[in-house]
C-alpha positions in Angstrom: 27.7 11.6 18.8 27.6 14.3 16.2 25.8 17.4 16.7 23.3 18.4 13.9 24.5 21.2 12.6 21.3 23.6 13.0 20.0 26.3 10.1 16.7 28.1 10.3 14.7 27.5 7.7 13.9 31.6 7.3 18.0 31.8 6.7 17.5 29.7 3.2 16.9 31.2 0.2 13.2 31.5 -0.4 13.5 28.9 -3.8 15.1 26.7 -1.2 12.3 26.4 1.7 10.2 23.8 1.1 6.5 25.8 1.0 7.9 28.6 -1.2 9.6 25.8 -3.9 6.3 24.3 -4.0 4.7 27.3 -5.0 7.2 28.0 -7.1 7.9 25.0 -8.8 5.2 22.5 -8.0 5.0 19.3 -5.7 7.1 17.3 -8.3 10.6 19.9 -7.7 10.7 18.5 -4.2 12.1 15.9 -2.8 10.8 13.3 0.0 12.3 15.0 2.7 11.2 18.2 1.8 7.2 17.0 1.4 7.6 15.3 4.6 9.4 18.7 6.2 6.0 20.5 5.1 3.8 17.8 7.2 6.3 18.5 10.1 5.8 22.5 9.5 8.9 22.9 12.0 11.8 21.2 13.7 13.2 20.8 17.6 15.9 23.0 18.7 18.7 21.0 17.3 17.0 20.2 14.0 15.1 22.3 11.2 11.9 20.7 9.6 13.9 19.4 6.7 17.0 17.8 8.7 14.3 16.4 11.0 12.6 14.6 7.8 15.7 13.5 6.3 16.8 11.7 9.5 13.4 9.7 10.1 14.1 8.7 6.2 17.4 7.8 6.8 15.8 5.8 9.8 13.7 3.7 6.9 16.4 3.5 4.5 15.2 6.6 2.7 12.2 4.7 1.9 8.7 6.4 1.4 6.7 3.0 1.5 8.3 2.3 5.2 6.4 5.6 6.4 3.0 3.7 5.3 3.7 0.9 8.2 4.4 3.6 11.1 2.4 3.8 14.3 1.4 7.3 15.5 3.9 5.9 18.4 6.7 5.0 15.7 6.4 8.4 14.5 6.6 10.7 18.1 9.7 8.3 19.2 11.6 11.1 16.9 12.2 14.4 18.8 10.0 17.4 17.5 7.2 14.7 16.3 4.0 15.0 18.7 0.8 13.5 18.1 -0.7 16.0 16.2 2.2 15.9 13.7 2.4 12.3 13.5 -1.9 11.8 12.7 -0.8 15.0 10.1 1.6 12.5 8.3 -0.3 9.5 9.0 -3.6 10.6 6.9 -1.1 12.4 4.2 0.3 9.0 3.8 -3.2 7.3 4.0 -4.6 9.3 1.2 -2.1 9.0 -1.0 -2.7 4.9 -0.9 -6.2 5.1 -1.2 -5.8 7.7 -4.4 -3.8 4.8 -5.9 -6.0 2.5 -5.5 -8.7 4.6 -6.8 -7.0 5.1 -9.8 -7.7 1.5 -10.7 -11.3 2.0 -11.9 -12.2 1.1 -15.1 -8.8 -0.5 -15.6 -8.9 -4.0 -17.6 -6.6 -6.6 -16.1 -4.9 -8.9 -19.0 -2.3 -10.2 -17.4 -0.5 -11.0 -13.8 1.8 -8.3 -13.5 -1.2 -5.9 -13.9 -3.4 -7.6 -11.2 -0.3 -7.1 -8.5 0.3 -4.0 -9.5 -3.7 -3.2 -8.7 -3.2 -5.1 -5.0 0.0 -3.6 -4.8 -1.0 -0.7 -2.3 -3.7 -2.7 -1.2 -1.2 -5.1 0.2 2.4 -4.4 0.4 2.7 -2.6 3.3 0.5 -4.7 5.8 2.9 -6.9 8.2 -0.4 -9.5 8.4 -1.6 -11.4 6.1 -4.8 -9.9 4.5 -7.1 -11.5 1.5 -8.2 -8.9 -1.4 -10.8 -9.3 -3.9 -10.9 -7.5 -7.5 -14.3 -8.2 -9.6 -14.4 -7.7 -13.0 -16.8 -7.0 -15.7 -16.7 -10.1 -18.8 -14.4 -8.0 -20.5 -11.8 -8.1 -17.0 -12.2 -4.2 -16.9 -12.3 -3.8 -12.8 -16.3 -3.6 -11.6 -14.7 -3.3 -7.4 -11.7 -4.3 -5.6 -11.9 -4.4 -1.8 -10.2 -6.1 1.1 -12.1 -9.0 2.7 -10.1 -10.4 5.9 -7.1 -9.8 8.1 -5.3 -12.4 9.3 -2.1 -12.8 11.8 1.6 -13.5 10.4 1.3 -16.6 8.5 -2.4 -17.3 8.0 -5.6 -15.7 7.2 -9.7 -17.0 7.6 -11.2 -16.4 3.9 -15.2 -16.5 3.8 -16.2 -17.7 0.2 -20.0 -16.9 0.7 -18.7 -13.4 1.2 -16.5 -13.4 -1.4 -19.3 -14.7 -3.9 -21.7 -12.5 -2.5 -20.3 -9.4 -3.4 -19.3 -10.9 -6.7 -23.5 -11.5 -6.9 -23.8 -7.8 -6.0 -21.3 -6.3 -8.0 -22.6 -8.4 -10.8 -19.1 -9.6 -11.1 -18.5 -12.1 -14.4 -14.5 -12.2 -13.3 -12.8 -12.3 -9.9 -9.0 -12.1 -8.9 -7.9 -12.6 -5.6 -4.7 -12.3 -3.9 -3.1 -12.3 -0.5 0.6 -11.1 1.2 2.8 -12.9 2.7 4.9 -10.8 5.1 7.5 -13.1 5.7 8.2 -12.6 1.9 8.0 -16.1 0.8 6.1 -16.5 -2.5 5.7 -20.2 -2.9 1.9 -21.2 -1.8 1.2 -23.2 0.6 -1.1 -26.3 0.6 -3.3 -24.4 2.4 -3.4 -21.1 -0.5 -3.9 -24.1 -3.2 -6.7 -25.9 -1.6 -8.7 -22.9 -0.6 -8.1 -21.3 -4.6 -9.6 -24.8 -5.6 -12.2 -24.4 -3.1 -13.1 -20.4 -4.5 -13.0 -21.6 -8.4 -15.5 -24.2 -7.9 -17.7 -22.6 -6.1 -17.2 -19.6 -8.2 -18.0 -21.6 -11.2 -21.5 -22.8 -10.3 -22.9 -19.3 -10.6 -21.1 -18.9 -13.6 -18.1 -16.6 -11.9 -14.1 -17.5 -13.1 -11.7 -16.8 -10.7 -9.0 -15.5 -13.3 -5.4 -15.7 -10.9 -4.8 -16.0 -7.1 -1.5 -13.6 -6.6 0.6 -14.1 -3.6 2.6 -11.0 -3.0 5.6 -10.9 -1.4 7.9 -7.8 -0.6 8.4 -6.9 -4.3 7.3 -10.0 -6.0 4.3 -12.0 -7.0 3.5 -15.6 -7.3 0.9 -15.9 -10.1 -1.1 -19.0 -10.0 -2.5 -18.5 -13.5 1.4 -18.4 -14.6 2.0 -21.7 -13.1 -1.3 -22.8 -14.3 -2.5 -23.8 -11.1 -6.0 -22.3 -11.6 
């Protein structure tokens, strides 16, 4: 195996370290190793803070959205990553999901492609399945979204009084629900269609509409007011 070839990060020119670029040029010059490097704040003998970052990328196929499924354990398997480092990382990462999904408020939902991209963060990262809720005002601008269950790999227990409850509280006129399914297989199941059947009728007789049921997959959607299933 390859030794890492090892620089000090004091030995790079200051608009090259990570910290001082930032400063300089603003969270947006840097790139994903280089935010991460900052979380990590320093290296292990045979790697700076930066190398270190760009080899648990590599690790995830340089993808940021990996990062949001790793344990505290995932993270300290790497050398120079202790607990403290990988909690430091972990509620970085955590933030910046629930920020997204902030960022939703007051957004109207016209069509399926906007209601995955709302459960999106809610949803794409989970390796379970899990059931989301988004309640809307009667012009679909977004009242709430929440998750309501977790489930195991290929099933999830969905409680409609819940579900119609908050609706009732939120004083919901529209709801859209949607689910994962880890394995990445988009086609419903019986199951999905009788328990959408199930949440627009009872919906209905306190004059709620369930809008779509979106099953996400790892980067698509199954819309079931596309296939005009609801």
């Amino acid at each position: 195996m390859n030794k890492v070839a090892h620089l000090n990060l004091k030995a790079l020119s200051i608009k090259d370290r990570p910290r001082e670029k930032l400063e300089l040029g603003g969270p947006k010059s840097l790139s994903d190793s280089e935010l991460l490097a900052i979380l990590l704040a320093s290296g292990n003998k045979e790697e700076t803070a930066i190398q270190l970052a760009q080899r648990i990328l590599n690790t995830y196929q340089n993808s940021v959205n990996q990062l949001f499924n790793l344990s505290i354990t995932d993270f300290t398997k790497f050398k120079g990553v202790g607990k403290v480092k990988a909690i430091t990382i972990i509620a970085a990462l955590e933030l910046a999901k629930r920020r997204k999904i902030a960022m939703v408020d007051e957004t109207k939902i016209t069509s399926s492609q906007q209601a995955y991209q709302i459960f999106y963060p809610m949803l794409s990262d989970l390796n379970y399945e899990a059931f989301c809720v988004v309640y809307l005002k009667h012009n679909k601008t977004i009242i709430h979204q929440e998750l309501i269950s977790k489930g195991g790999i290929n099933t999830v227990t969905v409680d409609i009084k819940l579900i119609l409850n908050h609706a009732l509280t939120h004083l919901a006129s529209n709801i859209i629900i949607a689910h994962n399914h880890p394995t990445g297989k988009l086609e419903p199941s019986k199951q999905d269609i009788e328990l959408t059947t199930k949440i627009k009728q009872a919906a209905a007789l306190v004059d709620i509409t369930l809008l779509d049921h979106i099953v996400l997959g790892a980067q698509e959607y199954f819309s079931f007011a596309d296939y005009n299933l609801i």
